[in-house]
C-alpha positions as a Markdown table, in Angstrom:
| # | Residue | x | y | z |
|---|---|---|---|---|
| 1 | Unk | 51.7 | 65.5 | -2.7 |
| 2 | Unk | 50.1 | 68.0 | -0.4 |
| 3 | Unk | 48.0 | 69.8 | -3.4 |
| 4 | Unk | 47.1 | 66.2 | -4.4 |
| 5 | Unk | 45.7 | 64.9 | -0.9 |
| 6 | Unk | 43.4 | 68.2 | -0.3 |
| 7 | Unk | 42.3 | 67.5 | -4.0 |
| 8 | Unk | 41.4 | 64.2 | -3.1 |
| 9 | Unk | 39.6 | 65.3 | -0.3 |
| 10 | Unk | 38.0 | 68.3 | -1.7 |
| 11 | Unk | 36.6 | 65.3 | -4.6 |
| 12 | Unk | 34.9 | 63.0 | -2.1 |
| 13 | Unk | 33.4 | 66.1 | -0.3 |
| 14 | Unk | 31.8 | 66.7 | -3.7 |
| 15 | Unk | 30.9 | 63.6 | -4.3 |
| 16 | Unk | 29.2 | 63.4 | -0.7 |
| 17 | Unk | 27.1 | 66.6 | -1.6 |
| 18 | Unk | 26.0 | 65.4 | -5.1 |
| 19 | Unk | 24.7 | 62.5 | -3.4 |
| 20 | Unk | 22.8 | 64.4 | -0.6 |
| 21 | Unk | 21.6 | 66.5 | -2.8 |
| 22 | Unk | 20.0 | 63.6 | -4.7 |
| 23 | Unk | 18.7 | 62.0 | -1.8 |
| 24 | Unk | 17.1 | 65.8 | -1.2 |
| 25 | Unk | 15.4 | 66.1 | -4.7 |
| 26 | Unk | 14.4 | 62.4 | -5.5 |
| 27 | Unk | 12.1 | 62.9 | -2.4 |
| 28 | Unk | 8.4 | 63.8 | -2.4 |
| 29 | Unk | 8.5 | 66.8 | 0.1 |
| 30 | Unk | 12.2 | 67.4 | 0.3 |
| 31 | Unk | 14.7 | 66.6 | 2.8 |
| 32 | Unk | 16.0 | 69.2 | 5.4 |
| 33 | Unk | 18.8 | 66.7 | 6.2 |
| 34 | Unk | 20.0 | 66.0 | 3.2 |
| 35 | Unk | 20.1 | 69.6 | 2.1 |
| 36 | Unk | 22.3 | 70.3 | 5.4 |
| 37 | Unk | 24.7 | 67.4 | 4.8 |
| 38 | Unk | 25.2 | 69.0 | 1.3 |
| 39 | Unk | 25.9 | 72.5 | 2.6 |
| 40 | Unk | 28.5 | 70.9 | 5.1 |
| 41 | Unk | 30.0 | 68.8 | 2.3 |
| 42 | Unk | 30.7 | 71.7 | -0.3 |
| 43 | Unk | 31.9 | 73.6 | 3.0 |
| 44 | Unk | 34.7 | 70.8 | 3.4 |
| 45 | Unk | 34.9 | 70.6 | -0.4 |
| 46 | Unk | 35.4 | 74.5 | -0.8 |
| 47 | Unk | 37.7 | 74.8 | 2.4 |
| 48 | Unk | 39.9 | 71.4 | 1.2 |
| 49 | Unk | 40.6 | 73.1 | -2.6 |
| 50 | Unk | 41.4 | 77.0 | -1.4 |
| 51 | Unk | 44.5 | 76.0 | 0.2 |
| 52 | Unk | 45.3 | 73.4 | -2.8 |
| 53 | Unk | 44.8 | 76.6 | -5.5 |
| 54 | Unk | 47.3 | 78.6 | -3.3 |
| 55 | Unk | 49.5 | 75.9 | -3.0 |
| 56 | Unk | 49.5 | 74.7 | -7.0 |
| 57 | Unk | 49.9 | 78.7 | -7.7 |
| 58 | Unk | 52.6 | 79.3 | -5.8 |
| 59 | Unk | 54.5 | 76.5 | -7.7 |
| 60 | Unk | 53.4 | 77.5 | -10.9 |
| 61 | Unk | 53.0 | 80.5 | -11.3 |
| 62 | Unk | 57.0 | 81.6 | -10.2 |
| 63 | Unk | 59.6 | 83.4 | -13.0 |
| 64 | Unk | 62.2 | 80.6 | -12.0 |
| 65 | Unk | 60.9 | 77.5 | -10.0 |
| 66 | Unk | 63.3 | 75.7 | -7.8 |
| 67 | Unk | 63.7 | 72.0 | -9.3 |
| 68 | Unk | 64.0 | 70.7 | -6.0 |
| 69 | Unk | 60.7 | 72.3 | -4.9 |
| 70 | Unk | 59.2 | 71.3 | -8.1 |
| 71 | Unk | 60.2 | 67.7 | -7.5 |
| 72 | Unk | 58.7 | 68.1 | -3.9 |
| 73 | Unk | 55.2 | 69.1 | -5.0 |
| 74 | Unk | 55.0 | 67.3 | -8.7 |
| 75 | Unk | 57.4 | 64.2 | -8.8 |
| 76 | Unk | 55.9 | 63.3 | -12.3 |
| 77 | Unk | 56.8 | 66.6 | -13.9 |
| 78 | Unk | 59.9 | 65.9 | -15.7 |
């Protein structure tokens, strides 16, 4: 659940600097504003999926995974 939130977060951040970076090049000069709202927005994005990597890693990547840890952090996985 956790790996799936800061995903989810880490997605919109994306999509919020995308956007700003649209706004930025669709203009005639430029925009200094949009280009910082997109630097702050990968930020988040960047800072949101670290900990998500570690996190789906750790449950991965282990010789013998717990079931009851795997059914904590992937409920699907059967």
């Amino acid at each position: 659940c956790s790996i799936d939130i800061l995903e989810v977060i880490s997605s919109f951040a994306w999509i919020s600097r995308f956007v700003s970076m649209a706004v930025s090049d669709c203009s005639k000069r430029g925009n200094m504003k949009a280009k910082c709202a997109a630097d702050i927005s990968n930020l988040v994005a960047a800072v949101a999926n670290g900990p998500a990597a570690g996190i789906a890693t750790v449950s991965d990547c282990t010789d013998h995974p717990e079931p009851a840890y795997e059914m904590l952090h992937e409920p699907t996985a059967r």
